[in-house]
Structures are given as structure tokens and as C-alpha cells.
C-alpha positions as CSV (number, residue, x, y, z in Angstrom):
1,X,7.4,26.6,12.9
2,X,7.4,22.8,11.9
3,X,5.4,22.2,8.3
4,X,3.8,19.3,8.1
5,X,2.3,17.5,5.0
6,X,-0.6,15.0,5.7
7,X,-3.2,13.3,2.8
8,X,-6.5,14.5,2.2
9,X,-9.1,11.9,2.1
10,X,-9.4,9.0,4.0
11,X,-6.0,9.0,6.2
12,X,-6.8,12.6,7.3
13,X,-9.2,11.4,10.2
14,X,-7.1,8.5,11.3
15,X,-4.0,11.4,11.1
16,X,-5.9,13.7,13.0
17,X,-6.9,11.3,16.0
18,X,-3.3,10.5,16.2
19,X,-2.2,13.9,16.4
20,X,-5.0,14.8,18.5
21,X,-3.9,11.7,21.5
22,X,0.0,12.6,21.1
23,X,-0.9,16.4,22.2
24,X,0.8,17.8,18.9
25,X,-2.5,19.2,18.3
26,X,-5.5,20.5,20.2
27,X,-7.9,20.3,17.4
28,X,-8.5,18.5,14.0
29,X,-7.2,19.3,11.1
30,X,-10.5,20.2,8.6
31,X,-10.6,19.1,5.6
32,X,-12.0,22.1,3.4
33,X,-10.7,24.5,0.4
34,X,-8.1,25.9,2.5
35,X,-5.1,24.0,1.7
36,X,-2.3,25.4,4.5
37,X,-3.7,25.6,7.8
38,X,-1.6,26.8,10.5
39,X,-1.9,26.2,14.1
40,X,0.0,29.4,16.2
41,X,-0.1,28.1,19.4
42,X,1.5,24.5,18.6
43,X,4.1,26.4,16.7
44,X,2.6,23.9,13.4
45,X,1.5,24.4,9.7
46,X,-0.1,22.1,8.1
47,X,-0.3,21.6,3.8
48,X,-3.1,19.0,2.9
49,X,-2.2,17.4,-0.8
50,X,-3.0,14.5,-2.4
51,X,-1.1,11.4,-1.3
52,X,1.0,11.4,-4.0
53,X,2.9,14.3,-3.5
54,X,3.0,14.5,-0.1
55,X,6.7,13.1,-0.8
56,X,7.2,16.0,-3.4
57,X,6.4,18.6,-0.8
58,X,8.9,16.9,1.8
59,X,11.9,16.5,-0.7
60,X,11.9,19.8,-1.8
61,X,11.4,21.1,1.9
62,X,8.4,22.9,1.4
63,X,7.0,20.5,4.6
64,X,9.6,19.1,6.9
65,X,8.0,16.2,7.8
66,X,4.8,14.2,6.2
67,X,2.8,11.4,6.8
68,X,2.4,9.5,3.5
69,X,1.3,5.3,3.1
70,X,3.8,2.8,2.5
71,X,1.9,2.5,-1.3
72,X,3.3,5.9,-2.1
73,X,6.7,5.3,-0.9
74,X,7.3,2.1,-2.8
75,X,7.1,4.3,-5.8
76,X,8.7,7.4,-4.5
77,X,11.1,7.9,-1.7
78,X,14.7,9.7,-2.8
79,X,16.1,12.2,-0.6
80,X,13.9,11.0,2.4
81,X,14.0,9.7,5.4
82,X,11.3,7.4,6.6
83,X,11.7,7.5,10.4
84,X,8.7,5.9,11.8
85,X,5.5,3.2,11.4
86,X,2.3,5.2,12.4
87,X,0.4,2.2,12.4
88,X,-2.5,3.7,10.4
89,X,-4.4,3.7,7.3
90,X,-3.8,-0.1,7.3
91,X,-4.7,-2.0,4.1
92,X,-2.9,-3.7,1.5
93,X,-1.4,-3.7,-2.1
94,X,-3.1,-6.3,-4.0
95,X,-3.0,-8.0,-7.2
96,X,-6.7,-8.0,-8.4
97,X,-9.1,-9.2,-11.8
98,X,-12.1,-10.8,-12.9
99,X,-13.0,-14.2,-11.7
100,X,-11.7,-17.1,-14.1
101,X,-8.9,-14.1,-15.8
102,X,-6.8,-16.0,-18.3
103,X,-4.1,-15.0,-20.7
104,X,-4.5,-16.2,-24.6
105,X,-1.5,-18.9,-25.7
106,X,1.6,-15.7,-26.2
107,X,-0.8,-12.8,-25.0
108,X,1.4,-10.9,-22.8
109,X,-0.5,-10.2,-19.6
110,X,-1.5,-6.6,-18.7
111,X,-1.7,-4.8,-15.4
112,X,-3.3,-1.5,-15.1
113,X,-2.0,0.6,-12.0
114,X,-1.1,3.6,-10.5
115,X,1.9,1.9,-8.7
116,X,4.1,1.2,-12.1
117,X,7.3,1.2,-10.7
118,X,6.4,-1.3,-7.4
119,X,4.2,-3.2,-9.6
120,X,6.8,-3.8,-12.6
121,X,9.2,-4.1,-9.7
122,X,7.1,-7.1,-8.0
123,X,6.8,-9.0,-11.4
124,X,10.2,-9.1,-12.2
125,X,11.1,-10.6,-9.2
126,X,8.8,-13.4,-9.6
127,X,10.0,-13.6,-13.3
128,X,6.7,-12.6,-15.1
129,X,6.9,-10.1,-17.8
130,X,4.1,-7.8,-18.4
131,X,2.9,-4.8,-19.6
132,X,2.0,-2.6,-17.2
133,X,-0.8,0.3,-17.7
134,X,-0.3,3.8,-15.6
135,X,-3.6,5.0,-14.8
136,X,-4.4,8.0,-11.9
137,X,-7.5,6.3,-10.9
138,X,-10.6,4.2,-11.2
139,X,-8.4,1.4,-11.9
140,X,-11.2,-1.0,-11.4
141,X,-12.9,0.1,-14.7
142,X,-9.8,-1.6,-16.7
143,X,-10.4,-5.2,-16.5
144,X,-14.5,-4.1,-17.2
145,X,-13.6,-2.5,-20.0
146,X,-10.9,-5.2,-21.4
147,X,-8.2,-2.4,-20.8
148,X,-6.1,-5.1,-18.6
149,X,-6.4,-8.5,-17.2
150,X,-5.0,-7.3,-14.1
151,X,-4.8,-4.1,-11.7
152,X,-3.0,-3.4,-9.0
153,X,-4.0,-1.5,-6.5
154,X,-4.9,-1.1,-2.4
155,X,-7.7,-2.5,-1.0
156,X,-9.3,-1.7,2.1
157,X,-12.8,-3.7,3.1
158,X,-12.8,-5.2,-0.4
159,X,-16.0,-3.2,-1.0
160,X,-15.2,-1.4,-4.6
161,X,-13.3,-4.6,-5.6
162,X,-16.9,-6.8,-4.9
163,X,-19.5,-4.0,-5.9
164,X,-17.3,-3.9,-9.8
165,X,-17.3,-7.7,-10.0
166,X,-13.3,-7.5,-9.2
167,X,-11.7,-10.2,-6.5
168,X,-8.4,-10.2,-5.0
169,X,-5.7,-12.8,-6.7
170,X,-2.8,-11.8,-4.1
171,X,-1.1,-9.6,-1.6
172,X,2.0,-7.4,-2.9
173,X,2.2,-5.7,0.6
174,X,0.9,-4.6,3.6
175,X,0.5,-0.9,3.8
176,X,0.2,1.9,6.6
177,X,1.3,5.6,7.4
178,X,5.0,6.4,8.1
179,X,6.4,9.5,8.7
180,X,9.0,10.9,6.3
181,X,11.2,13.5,6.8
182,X,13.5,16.0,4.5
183,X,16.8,14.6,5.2
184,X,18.1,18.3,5.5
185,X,15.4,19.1,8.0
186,X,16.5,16.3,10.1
187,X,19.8,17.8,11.0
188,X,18.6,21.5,10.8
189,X,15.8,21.4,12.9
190,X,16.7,17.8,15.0
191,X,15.4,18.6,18.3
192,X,12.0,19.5,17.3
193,X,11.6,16.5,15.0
194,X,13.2,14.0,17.9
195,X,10.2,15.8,20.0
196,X,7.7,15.1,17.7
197,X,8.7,11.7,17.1
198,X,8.7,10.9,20.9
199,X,5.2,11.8,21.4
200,X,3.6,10.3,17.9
201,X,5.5,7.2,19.2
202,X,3.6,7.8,23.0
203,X,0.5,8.3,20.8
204,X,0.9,5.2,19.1
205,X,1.3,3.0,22.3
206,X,-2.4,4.5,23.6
């Protein structure tokens, strides 16, 4: 049986119609208090987590394989193998703050985030320094509450960023859905990951 790790929330429906059109599945996966879900007759098992761990539950080899945004795996991708562009849950990392957001004369800048490492990382690079703010959600509420001057964070339609009075500065990266796999997996059970990739990439083409 092949264990696969997908995100709950708002990837789980564009996961499911993937799935669903590649003839992995026959059904969609639900959404509900049952966490592992298994499927007999497709020989699959299914753990829904939150999108951060999804690589957690791949490294260790509790899932084999997992379907986890590029976001995540900025922060988070040792021992993995990241085999394949899904092509959905498209948005984008995004540098984001209040209209008219200026830095006092020797005020270091600060970014509040829950992508420290890709966000310190992206800064560096452009040879800013800053202090950066790990939060695990609601970033938006920072910059309101004079927390941070900045946030980064993804952003969809742009909706949440518009309804808190927040607009978007700049682009860190485009993001979508790749599939990862437990690089021990891959050479234990090859064939039936090969197979699996073969028809998600069929799927994608429809």
C-alpha cells in the first residue's frame, strides 16, 4: 500500500481533482475528523496534515510520497526528493505592508513571517538586513498592530491582503504543488512510484 500525505485546506480540492482525472483515485478525498483515510481497492492511504508537516511525515517515511507547495519546501526539504511540478495551488510568495511603510533614520526594518528561513534567505541576497518575526499565522495583523513593517507571506486573489488595508510591495516566488518523495521509498518501492508519477503527469496534461 502506497501512503500518501496531501494538505488539508485549500489544496485538498485542487489535489483531489487531480487525483480523481489521473485514475489514482475513484473518489475524493473528504476532508473531516478522520485523519488517515485508506482507499483498499487503489491499494492507497491517505494522512491529511497541515501543510507544514507534510514534509515531516515524508522524511521520516511515515507517507511515501506527499504533495506539499513550493512555500513549504523553501523552508523545509532535507532528505527529500522533489520529483515533480503538479501545477496546482498556484499563488505567490510576496513581500507585503501598509501603503506609504517607511523605516525611521537607523530603524532596522522588521518582517513578520512564517517563512523565516526563505525570507531571511531572500534578504540577504539582496543585501538588506532585517529582523525577521516567526509567526504561525494571521500575519496580516503585524503591520496593524505595529508588530512589523513588513510580512511575508502567500497571496492568492489578494483578497485578505485588501480587506486588512495590506498591499503587495513584491514577488519572492511563484508557488505550486510538487510532489516529494522519501528518498528511501524511492528505491524500495520504485515501480509503484514511477507508476504514479506517469499518470499524475497524464493527469496534468488533461
Amino acid at each position: 500500500m502506497l501512503t500518501i500525505a496531501i494538505p488539508k485546506g485549500r489544496i485538498l480540492e485542487e489535489a483531489n481533482e487531480l487525483l480523481i482525472c489521473s485514475g489514482i483515485i475513484k473518489n475524493s478525498v473528504k476532508e473531516s475528523r478522520k485523519l488517515v483515510i485508506e482507499s483498499p481497492e487503489e491499494k492507497i492511504r491517505f494522512i491529511l496534515a497541515k501543510p507544514l508537516d507534510v514534509p515531516i511525515y515524508v522524511r521520516y517515511g511515515v507517507a511515501d510520497v506527499g504533495i506539499v507547495g513550493k512555500d513549504v519546501l523553501l523552508e523545509d526539504n532535507e532528505g527529500l526528493y522533489e520529483v515533480m511540478d503538479l501545477g496546482i495551488g498556484a499563488c505567490r510568495l510576496s513581500i507585503c505592508s501598509r501603503p506609504g511603510t517607511v523605516c525611521q533614520r537607523g530603524e532596522l526594518p522588521r518582517v513578520a513571517t512564517k517563512y523565516p528561513k526563505t525570507s531571511l534567505r531572500y534578504f540577504w541576497e539582496k543585501g538588506e538586513q532585517v529582523e525577521i518575526i516567526k509567526l504561525n499565522g494571521s500575519v496580516e495583523l503585524a503591520p496593524l498592530l505595529g508588530l512589523s513593517h513588513y510580512i511575508v507571506d502567500i497571496v492568492s486573489t489578494g483578497r485578505t491582503l485588501k480587506e486588512n488595508g495590506l498591499v503587495e510591495l513584491e514577488v519572492i516566488e511563484e508557488i505550486t504543488c510538487r510532489l516529494i518523495v522519501n528518498q528511501a521509498t524511492f528505491h524500495l518501492k520504485n515501480t509503484v512510484i514511477e507508476d504514479l508519477i506517469e499518470r499524475l503527469e497524464a493527469g496534468v496534461k488533461v
